[in-house]
C-alpha positions as CSV (number, residue, x, y, z in Angstrom):
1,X,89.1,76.0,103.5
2,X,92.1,78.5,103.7
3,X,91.8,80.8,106.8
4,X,90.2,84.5,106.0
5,X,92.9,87.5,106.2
6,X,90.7,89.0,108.7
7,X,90.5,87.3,111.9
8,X,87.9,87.1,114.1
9,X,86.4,90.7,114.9
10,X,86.9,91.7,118.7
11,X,84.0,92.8,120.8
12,X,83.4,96.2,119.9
13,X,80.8,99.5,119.8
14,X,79.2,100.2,116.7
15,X,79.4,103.0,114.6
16,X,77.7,103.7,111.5
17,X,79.5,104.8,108.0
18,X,77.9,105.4,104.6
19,X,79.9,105.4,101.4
20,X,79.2,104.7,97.2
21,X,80.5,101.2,96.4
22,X,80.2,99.7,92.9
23,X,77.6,96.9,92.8
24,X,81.2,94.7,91.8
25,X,82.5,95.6,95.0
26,X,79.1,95.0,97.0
27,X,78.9,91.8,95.7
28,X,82.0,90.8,96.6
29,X,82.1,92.3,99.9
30,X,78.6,89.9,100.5
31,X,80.4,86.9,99.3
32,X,83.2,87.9,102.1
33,X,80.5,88.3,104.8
34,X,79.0,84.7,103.7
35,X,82.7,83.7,103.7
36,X,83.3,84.8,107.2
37,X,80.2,82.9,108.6
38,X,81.1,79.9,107.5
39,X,84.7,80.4,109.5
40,X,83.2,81.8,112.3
41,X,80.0,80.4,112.8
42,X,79.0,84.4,113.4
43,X,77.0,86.3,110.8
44,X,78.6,90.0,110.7
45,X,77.0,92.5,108.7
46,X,79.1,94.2,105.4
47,X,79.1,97.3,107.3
48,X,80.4,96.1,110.3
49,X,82.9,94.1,108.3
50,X,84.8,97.4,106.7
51,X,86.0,99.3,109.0
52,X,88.1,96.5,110.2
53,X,89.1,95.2,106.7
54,X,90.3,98.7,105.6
55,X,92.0,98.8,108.7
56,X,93.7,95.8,107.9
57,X,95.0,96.8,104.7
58,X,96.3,100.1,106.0
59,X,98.4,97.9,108.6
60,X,99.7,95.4,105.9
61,X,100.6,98.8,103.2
62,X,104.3,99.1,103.7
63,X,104.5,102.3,101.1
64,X,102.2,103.8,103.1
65,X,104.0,103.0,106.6
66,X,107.1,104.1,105.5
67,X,105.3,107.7,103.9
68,X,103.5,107.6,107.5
69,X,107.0,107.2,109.7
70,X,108.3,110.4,108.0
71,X,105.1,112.6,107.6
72,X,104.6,113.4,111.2
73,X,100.9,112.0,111.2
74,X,100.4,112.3,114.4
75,X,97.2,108.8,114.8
76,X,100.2,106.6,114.6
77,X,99.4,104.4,117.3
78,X,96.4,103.3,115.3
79,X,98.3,102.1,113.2
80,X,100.5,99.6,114.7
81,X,100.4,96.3,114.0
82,X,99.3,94.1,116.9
């Protein structure tokens, strides 16, 4: 099996975040959380899951790093890649 995009999630505090998804997307972010068992050997809830996926496709969006360098946003450090 291919390696997941996300890696490994690091050790971390929770924090709890509520938002509408379509039941598409739910299912599909279940299937991922399955997925990431299986290459982990480490169930991790959907919700736990998100925040680091979104912030893993804010990292990899080079339209919006480019927007972000010239903007003067000023949480750019949480933005850098690793």
């Amino acid at each position: 099996m291919a390696p997941l995009k996300l890696g490994k999630l690091p050790d971390r505090k929770t924090t709890k975040i509520t938002f509408t998804a379509s039941a598409d997307l739910n299912a599909l972010l279940i299937d991922y959380a399955k997925a990431y068992e299986v290459e982990y050997g480490q169930q991790e809830s959907v919700a736990d899951l998100i925040p680091h996926m979104l912030e893993a496709f804010i990292k990899a969006d080079r339209g919006f790093k480019r927007k972000n360098s010239n903007s003067g946003i000023t949480h750019k450090t949480a933005l850098k890649n690793d």
